[in-house]
C-alpha positions as CSV (number, residue, x, y, z in Angstrom):
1,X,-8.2,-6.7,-8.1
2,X,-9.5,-3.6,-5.6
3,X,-6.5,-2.3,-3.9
4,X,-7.5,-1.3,0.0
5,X,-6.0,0.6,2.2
6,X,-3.6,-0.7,5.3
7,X,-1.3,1.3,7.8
8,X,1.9,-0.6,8.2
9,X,3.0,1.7,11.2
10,X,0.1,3.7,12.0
11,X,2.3,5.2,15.3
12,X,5.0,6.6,12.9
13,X,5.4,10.1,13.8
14,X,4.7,13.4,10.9
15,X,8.4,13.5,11.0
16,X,9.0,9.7,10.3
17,X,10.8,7.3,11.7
18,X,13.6,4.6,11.3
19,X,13.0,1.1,10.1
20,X,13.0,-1.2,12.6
21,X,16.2,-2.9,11.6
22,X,19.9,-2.4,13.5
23,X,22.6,-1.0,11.0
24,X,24.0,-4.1,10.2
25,X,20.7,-6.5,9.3
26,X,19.3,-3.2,7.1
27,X,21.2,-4.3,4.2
28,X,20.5,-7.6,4.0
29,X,16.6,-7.0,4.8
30,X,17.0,-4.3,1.4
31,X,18.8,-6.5,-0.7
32,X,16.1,-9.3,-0.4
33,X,13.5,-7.0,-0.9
34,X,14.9,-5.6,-3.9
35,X,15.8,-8.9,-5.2
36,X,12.4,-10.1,-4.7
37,X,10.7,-7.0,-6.5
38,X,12.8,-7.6,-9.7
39,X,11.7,-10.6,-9.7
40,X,8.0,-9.5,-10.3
41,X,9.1,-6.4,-12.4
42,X,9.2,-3.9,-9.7
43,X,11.9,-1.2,-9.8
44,X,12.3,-0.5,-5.6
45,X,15.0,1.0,-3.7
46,X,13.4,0.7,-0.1
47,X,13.8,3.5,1.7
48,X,16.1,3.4,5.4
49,X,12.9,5.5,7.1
50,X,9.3,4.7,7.4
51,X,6.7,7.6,6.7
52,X,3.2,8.0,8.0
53,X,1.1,7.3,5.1
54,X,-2.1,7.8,6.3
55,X,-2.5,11.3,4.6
56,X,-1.9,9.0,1.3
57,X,-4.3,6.7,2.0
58,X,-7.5,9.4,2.6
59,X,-6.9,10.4,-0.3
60,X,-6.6,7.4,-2.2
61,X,-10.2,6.6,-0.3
62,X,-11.6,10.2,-1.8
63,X,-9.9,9.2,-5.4
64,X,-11.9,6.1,-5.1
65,X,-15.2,7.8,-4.4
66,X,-14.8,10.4,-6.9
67,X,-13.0,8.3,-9.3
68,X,-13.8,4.6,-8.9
69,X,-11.8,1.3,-7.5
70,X,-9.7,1.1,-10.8
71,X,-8.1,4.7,-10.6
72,X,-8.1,4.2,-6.6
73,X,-5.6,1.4,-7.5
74,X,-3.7,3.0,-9.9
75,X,-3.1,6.0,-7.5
76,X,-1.8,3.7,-5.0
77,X,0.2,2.7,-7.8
78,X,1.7,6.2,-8.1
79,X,2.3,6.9,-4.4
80,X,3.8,3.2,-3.7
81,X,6.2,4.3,-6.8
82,X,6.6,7.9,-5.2
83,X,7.9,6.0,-2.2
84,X,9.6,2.8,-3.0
85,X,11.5,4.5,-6.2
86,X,12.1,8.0,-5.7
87,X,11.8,8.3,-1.8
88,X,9.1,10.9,-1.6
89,X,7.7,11.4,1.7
90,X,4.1,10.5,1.0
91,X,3.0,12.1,4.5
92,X,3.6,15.5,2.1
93,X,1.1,17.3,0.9
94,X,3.1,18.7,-1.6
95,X,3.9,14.7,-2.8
96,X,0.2,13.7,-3.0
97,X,-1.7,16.3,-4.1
98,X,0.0,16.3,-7.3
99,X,-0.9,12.8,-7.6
100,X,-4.1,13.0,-6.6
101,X,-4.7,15.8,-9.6
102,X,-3.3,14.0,-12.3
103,X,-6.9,12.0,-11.5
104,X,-9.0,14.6,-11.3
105,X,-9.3,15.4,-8.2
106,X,-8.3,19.0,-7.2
107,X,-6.3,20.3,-4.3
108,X,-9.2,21.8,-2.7
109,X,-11.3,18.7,-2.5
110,X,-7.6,17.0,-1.0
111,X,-7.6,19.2,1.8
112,X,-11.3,19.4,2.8
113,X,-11.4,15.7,2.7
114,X,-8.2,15.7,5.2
115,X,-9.4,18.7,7.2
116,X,-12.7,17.3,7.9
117,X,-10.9,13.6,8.3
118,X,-13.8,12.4,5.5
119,X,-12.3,8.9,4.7
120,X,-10.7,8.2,8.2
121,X,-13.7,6.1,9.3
122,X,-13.2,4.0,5.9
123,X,-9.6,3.7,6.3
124,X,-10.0,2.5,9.8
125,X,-12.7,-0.2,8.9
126,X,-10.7,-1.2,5.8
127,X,-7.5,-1.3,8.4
128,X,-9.6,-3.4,11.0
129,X,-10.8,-5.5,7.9
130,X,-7.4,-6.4,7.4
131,X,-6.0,-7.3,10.7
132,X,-8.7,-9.3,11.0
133,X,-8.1,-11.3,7.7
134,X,-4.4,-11.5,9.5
135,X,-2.9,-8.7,7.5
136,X,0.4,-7.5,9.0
137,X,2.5,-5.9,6.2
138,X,2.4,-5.4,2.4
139,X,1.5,-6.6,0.2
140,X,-1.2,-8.7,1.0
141,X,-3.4,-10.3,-1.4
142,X,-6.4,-12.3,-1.0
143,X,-10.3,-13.6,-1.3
144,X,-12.9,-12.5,0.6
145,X,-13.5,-14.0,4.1
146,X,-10.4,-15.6,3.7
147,X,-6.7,-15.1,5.7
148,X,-4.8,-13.2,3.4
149,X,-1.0,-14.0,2.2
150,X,1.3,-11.1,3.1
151,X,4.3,-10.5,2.0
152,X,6.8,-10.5,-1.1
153,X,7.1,-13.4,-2.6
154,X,8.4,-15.0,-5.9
155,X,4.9,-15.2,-8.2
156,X,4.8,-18.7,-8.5
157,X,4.8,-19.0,-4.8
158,X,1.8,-16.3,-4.7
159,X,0.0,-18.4,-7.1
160,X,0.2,-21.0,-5.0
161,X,-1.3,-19.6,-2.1
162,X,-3.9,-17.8,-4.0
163,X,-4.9,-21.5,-5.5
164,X,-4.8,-22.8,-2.0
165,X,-7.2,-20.4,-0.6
166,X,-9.6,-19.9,-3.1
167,X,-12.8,-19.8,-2.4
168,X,-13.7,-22.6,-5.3
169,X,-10.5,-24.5,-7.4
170,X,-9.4,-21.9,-9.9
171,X,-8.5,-23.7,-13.1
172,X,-4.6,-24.8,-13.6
173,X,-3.5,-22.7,-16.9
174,X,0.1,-23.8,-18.3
């Protein structure tokens, strides 16, 4: 699995911004969510205000160069945790630089790679990627060149779609 970078609401200002849900349908619209994540193991509480993640994601592209695809996915791991568990505002440098050390990679090389916007141009192609393969939220999961599935689902209904649009028939395991 290679985890890749996507920008659910790249016009979310530093500051942050509420969901797009009224008062009344939020609850309902977390419940499901929640429901649907322990279903799958996940510990979420999703948060009432969206975040620009896009400093995140840089630096999950500069882990990946320094570090490889694996620990690239398990930092995204650790943010997506960061967020959907404890509420950290992962538009924080103070929230992801941490992270990003616990890999390796120091503060300095975090801020250079932001200052000088190093990964934006793979984060954008990544991003355009995506919308392409019709990616319009997270998760999203996938084969190459083929429409990707997005959104949480039970696992069985994952597997499912996964089996449907794989590139060659995937054995049936019981």
């Amino acid at each position: 699995m290679r985890w890749l970078p996507f920008e659910i609401h790249p016009d979310t200002p530093p500051e942050g911004a509420p969901k797009p849900f009224s008062p009344e349908e939020w609850p309902q619209v977390r419940e499901r969510l929640k429901r649907l994540a322990q279903e799958v193991g996940l510990p979420i509480d999703p948060p009432r205000h969206n975040v620009n993640s896009r400093f995140a994601l840089e630096t999950a592209e500069l882990v990946r160069a320094q570090k490889g695809d694996g620990e690239a996915g398990t930092f995204c791991h650790h943010v997506s945790r960061a967020f959907f568990t404890e509420h950290a505002d992962i538009s924080k440098r103070e929230v992801i630089v941490p992270i990003a050390e616990r890999f390796g990679i120091s503060a300095s090389d975090v801020e250079t790679a932001w200052h000088e916007r190093t990964f934006s141009p793979t984060v954008d192609a990544f991003i355009k990627g995506g919308h392409k393969a019709g990616v319009r939220g997270v998760p999203a999961m996938g084969w190459p060149n083929r429409r990707a599935i997005v959104g949480l689902m039970p696992p069985t209904e994952l597997v499912l779609r996964l089996r449907h649009e794989a590139p060659e028939r995937l054995p049936v395991s019981e």
